[in-house]
N, C-alpha and C positions, 0 to 999 in steps of 0.2 A: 437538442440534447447535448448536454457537455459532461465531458470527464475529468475525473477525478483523481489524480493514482495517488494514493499516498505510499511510498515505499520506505523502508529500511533494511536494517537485517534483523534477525532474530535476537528478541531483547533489546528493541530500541523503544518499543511501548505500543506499536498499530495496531494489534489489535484489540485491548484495551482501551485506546483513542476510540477506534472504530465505533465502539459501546456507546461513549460518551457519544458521538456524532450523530449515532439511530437516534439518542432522544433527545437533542435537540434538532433537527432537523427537520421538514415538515417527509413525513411519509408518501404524501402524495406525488410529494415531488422528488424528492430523491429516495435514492436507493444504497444503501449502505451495505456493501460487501465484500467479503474478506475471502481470499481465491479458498481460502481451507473449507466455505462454505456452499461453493459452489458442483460437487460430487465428484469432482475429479480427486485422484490418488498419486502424489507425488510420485510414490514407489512403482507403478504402473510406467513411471516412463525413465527414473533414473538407471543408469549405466545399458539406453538402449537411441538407437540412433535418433528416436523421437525426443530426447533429455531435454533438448533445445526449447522442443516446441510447448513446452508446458506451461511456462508464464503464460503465452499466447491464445492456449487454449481456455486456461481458467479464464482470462479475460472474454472469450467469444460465449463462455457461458454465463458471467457475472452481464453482460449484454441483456441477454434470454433472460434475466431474472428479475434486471429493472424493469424490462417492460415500456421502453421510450421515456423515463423517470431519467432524469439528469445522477450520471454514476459517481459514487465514491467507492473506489476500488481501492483494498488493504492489498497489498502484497510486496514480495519482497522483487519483484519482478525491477528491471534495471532499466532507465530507458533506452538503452543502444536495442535492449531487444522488443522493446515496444515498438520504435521507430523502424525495425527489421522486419520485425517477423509479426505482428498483430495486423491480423483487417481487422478494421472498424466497419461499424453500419453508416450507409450514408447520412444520415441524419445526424450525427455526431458532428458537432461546428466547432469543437476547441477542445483543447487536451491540456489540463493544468500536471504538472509534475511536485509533488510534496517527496519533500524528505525527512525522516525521521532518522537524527541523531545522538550520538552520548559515545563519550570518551572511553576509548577502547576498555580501561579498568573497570568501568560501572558497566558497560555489554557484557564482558566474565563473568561478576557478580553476578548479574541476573539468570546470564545461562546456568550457570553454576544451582541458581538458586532454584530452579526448576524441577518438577517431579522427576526421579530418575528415568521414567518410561520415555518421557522426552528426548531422552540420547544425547544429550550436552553433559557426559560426565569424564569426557578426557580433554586433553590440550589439543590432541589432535581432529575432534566433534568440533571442538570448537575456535579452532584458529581459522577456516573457512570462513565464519562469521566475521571474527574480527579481519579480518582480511578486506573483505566487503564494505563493512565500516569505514574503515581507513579509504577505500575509494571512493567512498559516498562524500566523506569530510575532505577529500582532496577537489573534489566537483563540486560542493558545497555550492559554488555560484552559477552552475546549469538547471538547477530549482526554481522553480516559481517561487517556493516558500520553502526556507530549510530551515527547521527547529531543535535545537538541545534539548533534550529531554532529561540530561541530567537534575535540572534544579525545579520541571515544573512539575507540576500533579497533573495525572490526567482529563481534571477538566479544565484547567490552565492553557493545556496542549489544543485541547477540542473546542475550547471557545476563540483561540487564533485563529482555528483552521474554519470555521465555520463562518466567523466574520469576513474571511478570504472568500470563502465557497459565496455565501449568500450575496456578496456585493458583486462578485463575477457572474455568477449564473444568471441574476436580475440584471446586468445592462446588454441591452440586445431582446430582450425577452417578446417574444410577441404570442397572438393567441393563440398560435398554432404550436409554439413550441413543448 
């Protein structure tokens, strides 16, 4: 089993990608999921001593949902805290790191451009995000694969990541895996 994180921040396009990646990807084999779908509630653990532990957990359930299925994991999850704080299952032999980027003006826009219920409607919602951006574009070169999404469409995006996916997960592969 191998994984997958594709991370950014809000408004960089993952989960969106994500979409495109479920259909092209063979189901059997992989598992395409986005921490928002895994039944955990953000709110549940923000401004309480667990805050930390929440990338960590959505991941210990995006696990339980492949089912031993090689993971593609959406989240904005950062890898200092994957490398900290996440157990993996032993069966897990490789951990690919995806980053999803776009230049802090076009992550505004899009927060911006968002249904209000979403809560990206002040500078202050959303200077966290661009915050994060800018550290994701500063580490750029700690990615297995780090993409601009400024200029591509997202099946543009999902057939990069998918030609990475499919040629990593396939060498090594045997019948058991």
């Amino acid at each position: 089993m191998k994984l997958f994180i594709i991370t950014g921040t809000c408004g960089a396009g993952k989960s969106t990608v994500k979409d495109e990646l479920a259909a092209r990807l063979e189901p059997e084999k992989y598992a395409c999921i986005d921490s928002d779908e895994v039944g955990l509630n953000w709110w549940d653990y923000a401004g309480t001593d667990r805050e930390g532990q929440y990338g960590a957990d959505t991941l210990t359930e995006a696990f339980k949902k492949a089912d031993g299925r090689h993971l593609i994991f959406v989240s904005c999850m950062a890898p200092h805290d994957y490398y900290t704080k996440a157990t993996v299952p032993e069966a897990l032999t490789a951990t690919n790191y995806f980053a999803l980027w776009a230049p802090d003006a076009v992550i505004e826009k899009r927060l911006r451009a968002r249904p209000k219920e979403r809560g990206f409607t002040t500078d202050e919602t959303i200077r966290p995000h661009i915050e994060y951006n800018q550290w994701i574009g500063r580490n750029r070169g700690k990615y297995q694969l780090f993409m601009n999404t400024e200029n591509q469409t997202p099946p543009e995006t999902a057939e990069a990541i998918t030609a990475f996916i499919t040629r990593f997960a396939e060498q090594g592969e045997s019948t058991h895996d």
